[in-house]
C-alpha positions as CSV (number, residue, x, y, z in Angstrom):
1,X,-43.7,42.2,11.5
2,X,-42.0,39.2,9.9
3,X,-38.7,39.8,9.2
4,X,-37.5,38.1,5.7
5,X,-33.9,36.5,5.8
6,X,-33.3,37.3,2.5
7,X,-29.6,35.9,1.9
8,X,-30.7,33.1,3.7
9,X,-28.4,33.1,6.8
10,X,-30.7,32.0,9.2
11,X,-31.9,29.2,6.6
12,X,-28.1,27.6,6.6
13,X,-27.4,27.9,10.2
14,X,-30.1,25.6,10.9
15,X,-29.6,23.3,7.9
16,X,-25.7,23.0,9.2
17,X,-27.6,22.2,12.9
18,X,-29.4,19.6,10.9
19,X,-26.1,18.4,9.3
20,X,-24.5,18.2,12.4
21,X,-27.2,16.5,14.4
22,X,-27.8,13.8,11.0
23,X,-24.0,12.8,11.1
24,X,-23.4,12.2,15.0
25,X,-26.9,10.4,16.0
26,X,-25.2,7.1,15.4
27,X,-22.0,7.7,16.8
28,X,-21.3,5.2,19.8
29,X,-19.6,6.8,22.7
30,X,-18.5,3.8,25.0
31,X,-16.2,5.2,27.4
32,X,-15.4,8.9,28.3
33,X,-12.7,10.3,25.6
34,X,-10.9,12.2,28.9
35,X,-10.0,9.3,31.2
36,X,-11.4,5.9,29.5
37,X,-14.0,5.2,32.0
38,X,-17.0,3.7,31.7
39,X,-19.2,5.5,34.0
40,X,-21.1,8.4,32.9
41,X,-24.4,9.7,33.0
42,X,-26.7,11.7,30.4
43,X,-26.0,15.5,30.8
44,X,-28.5,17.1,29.0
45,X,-28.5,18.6,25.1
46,X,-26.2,20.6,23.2
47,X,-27.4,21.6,19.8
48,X,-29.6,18.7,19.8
49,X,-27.1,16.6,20.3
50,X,-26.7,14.6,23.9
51,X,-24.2,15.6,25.9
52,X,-22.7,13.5,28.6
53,X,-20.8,13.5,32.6
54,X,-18.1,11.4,33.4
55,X,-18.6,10.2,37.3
56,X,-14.4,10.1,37.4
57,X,-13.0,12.9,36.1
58,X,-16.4,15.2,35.9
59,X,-15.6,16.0,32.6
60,X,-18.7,16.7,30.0
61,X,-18.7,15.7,26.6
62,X,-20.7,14.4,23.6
63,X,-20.9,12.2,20.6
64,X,-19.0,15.2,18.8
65,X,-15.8,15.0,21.5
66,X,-12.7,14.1,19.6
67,X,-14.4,13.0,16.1
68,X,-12.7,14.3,12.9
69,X,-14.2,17.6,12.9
70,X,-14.1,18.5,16.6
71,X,-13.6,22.0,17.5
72,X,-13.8,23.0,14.3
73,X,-14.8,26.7,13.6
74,X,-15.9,26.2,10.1
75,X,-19.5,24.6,9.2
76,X,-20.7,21.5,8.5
77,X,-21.8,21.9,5.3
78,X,-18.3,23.5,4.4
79,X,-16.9,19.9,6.1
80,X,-19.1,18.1,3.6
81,X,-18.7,20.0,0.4
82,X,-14.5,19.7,1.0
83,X,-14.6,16.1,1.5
84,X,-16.2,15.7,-1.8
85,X,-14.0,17.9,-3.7
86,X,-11.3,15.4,-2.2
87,X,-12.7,12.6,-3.4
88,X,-13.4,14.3,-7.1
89,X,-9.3,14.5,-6.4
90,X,-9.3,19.0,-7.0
91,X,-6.3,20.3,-5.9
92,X,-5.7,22.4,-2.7
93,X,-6.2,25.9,-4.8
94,X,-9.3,24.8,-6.1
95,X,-10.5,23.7,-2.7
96,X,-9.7,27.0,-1.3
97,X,-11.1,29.0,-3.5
98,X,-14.7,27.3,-3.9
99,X,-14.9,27.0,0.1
100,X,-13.4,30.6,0.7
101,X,-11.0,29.2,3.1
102,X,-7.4,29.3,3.0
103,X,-4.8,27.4,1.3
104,X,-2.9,26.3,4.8
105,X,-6.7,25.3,6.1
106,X,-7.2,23.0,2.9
107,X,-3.9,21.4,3.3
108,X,-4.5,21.1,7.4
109,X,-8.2,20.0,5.9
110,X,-6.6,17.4,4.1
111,X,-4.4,15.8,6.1
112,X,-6.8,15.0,8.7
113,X,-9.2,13.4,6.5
114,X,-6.0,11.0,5.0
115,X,-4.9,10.4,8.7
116,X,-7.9,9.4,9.9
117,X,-8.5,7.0,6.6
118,X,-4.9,5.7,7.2
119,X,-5.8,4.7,10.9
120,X,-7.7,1.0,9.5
121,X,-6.7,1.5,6.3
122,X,-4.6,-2.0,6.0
123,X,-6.0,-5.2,6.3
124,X,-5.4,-7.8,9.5
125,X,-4.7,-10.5,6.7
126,X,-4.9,-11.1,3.4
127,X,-6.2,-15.0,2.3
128,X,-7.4,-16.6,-1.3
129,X,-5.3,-15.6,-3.9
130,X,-3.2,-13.1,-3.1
131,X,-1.6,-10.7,-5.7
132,X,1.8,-9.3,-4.3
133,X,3.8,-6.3,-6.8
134,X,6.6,-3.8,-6.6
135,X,7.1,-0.1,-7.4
136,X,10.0,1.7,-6.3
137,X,10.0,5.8,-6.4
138,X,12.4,8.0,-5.4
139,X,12.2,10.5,-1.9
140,X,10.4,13.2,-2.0
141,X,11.0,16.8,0.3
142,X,8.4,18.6,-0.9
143,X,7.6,21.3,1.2
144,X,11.1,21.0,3.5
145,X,13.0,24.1,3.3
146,X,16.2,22.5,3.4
147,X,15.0,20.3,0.4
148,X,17.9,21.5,-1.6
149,X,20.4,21.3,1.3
150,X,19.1,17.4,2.0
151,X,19.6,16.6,-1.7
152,X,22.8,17.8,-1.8
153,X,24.2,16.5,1.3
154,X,23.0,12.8,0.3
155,X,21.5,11.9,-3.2
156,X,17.6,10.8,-2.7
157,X,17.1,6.6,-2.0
158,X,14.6,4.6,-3.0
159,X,11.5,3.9,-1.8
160,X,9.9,0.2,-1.8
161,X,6.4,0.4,-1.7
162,X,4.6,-3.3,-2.0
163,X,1.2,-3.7,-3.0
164,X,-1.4,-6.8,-2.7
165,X,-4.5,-7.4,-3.0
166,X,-6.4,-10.3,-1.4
167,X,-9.8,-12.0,-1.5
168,X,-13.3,-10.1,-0.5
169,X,-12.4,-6.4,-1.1
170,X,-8.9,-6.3,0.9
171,X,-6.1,-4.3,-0.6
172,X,-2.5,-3.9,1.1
173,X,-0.1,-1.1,-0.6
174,X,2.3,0.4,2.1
175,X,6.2,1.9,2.0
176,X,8.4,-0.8,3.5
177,X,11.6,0.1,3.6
178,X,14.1,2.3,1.7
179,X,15.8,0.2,-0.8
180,X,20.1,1.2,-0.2
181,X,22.1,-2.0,-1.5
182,X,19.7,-4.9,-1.2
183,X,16.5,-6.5,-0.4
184,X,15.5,-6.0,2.6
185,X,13.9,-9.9,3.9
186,X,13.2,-8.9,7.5
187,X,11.3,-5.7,6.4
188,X,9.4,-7.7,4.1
189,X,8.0,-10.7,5.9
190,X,7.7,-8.7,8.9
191,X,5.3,-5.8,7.1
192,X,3.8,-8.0,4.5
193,X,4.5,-11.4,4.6
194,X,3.0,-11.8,8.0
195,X,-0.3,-10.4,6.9
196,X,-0.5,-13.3,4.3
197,X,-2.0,-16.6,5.3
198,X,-0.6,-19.7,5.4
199,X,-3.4,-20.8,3.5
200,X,-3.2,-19.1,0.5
201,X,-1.4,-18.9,-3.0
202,X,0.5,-15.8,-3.7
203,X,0.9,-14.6,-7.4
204,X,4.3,-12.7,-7.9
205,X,4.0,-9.8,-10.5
206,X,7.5,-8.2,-11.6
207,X,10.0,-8.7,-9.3
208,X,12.2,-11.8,-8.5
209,X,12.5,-11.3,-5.0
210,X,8.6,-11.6,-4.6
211,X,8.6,-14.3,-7.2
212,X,11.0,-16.1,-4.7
213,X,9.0,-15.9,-1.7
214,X,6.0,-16.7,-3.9
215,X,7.8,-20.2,-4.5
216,X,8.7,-21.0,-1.4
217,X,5.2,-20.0,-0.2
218,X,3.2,-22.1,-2.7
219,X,5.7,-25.5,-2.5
220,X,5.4,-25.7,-6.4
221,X,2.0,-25.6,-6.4
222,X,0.4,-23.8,-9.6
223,X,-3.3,-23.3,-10.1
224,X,-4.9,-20.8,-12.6
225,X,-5.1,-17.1,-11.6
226,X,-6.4,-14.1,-13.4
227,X,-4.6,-11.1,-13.5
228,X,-5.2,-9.1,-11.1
229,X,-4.2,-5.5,-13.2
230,X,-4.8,-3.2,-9.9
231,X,-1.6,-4.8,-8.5
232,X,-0.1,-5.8,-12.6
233,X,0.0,-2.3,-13.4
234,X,0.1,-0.4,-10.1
235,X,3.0,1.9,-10.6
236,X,1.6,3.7,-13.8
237,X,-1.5,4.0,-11.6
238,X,0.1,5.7,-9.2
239,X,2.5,7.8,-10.6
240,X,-1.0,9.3,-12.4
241,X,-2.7,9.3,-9.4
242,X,0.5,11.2,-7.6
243,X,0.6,13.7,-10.2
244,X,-2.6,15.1,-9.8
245,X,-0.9,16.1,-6.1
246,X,1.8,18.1,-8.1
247,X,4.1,15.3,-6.0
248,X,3.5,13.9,-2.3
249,X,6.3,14.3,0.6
250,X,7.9,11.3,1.0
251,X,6.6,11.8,4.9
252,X,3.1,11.8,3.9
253,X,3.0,9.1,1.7
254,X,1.6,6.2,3.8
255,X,-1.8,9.0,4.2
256,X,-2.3,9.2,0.4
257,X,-1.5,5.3,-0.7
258,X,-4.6,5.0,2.3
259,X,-6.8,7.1,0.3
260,X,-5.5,5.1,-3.0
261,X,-6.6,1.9,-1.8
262,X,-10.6,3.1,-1.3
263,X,-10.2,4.8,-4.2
264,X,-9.5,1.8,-6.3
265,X,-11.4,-1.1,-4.4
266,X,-14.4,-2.8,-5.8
267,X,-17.1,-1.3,-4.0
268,X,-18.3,1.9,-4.9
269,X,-17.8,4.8,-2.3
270,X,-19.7,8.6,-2.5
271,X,-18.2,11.2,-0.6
272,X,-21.6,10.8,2.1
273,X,-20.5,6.6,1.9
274,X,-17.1,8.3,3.0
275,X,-17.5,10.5,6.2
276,X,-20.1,7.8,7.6
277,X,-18.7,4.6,6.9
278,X,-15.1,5.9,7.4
279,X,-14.5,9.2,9.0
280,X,-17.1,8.7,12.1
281,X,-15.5,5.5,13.8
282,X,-13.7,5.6,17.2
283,X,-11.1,8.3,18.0
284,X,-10.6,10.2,14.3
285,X,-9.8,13.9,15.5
286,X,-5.9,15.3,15.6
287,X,-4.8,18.7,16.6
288,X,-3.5,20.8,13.5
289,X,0.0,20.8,15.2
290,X,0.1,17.1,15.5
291,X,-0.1,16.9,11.6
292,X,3.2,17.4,10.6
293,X,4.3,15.9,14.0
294,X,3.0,12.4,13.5
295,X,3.6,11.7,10.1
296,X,6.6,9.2,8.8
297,X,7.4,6.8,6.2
298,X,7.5,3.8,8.7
């Protein structure tokens, strides 16, 4: 007697197998993710996906070991569908309601996505033209208990976040200091400047400490540059992009100006452009107690 599977649950346990097998056929595994060495065999399958020994440790693993969705007890498809509610920029509610999974999971969901965009998120140099602006905000506890108490105790400082934008698709925008009583040099040239090459011509935009190291850079040179309005107009494009987060702790801000810059480069990204060109390199997977553990301003 054939037995009919009429809600389909056999049907999306093996189209999340599928998934799963689809995703991780191209990831490289080079050394083992236990010890770093080099020497390993082939160990057989595991959901059709190969499964390796290391010849040190005697550890197994796969091409699934420490990616972003490792030990995971949710699906793949569920994986898929939140990443691309993320990119349409829904809020955590609406996440967590569509998926049936929990508010804290969507958040913990989130933040692991962001960190692992964050990790090459900024560029080894910018060259060409370079477009260098300012926008300042103010701190942000959201989320802190003792958000009242910290406000109280000192008023909230400034926070200098620079943003540039080079030649062929690179984009720089990071928190570099907070601003107290001056301009902080030091911070400056050893976050941004240093990433600029010697080469190229920087164009200032709204700020006359920027304009200043723009002069000295370009040694009165002046050529004709178009406005570059990603960088021109970057703080109202940010605050609007920050409000759709209802605000962003000041501690996780560096993991949401990473998911700013691919939102607003030149090429066009999908959500499935996303997890493979993004969230499937190298070492992507962090513990859901390491979240609030390893994030900073600096």
């Amino acid at each position: 007697m054939l037995q009919h599977d009429v809600k389909l649950k056999k049907f999306d346990l093996h189209t999340n197998d599928v998934l799963k097998r689809d995703f991780y056929k191209n990831r490289v595994v080079e050394t083992c993710p236990i010890c770093e060495s080099n020497w390993y065999i082939k160990y057989g399958f595991y959901n059709g996906i190969q499964r390796y020994k290391c010849k040190v440790c005697e550890k197994t693993f796969s091409r699934t070991t420490n990616s972003l969705w490792s030990y995971s007890k949710k699906n793949t498809r569920t994986w898929v569908e939140f990443t691309e509610l993320m990119t349409e920029n829904k809020t955590l509610k609406f996440c967590a309601d569509k998926l049936n999974i929990s508010i804290g999971t969507a958040f913990y969901w989130r933040h692991k996505i962001l960190e692992a965009l964050s990790i090459d998120s900024t560029p080894d140099n910018l060259s060409g033209v370079v477009h260098v602006g300012k926008v300042i905000i103010k701190e942000n506890f959201k989320g802190c208990r003792d958000a009242e108490m910290l406000a109280s105790v000192a008023p909230r400082e400034n926070i200098f976040i620079i943003g540039a934008k080079g030649k062929e698709d690179s984009m720089f925008i990071k928190p570099i200091f907070k601003f107290k009583y001056r301009w902080d040099n030091d911070a400056f040239n050893e976050k941004v400047y240093s990433k600029i090459e010697k080469k190229s011509y920087i164009a200032p935009y709204g700020d006359r400490y920027i304009k200043l190291v723009a002069m000295k850079h370009n040694r009165n040179k002046s050529i004709k540059v178009e406005t570059e309005y990603r960088i021109k107009y970057l703080w109202p494009n940010l605050k609007k992009w920050l409000s759709i987060f209802h605000g962003v702790a000041s501690k996780y801000l560096q993991r949401y100006l990473s998911f700013f810059i691919i939102m607003n480069l030149d090429k066009v990204i999908d959500y499935m452009d996303l997890i493979y060109d993004r969230l499937f390199e190298g070492n992507r997977f962090m513990k859901t107690d390491e979240i609030r553990i390893r994030s900073s301003l600096f």
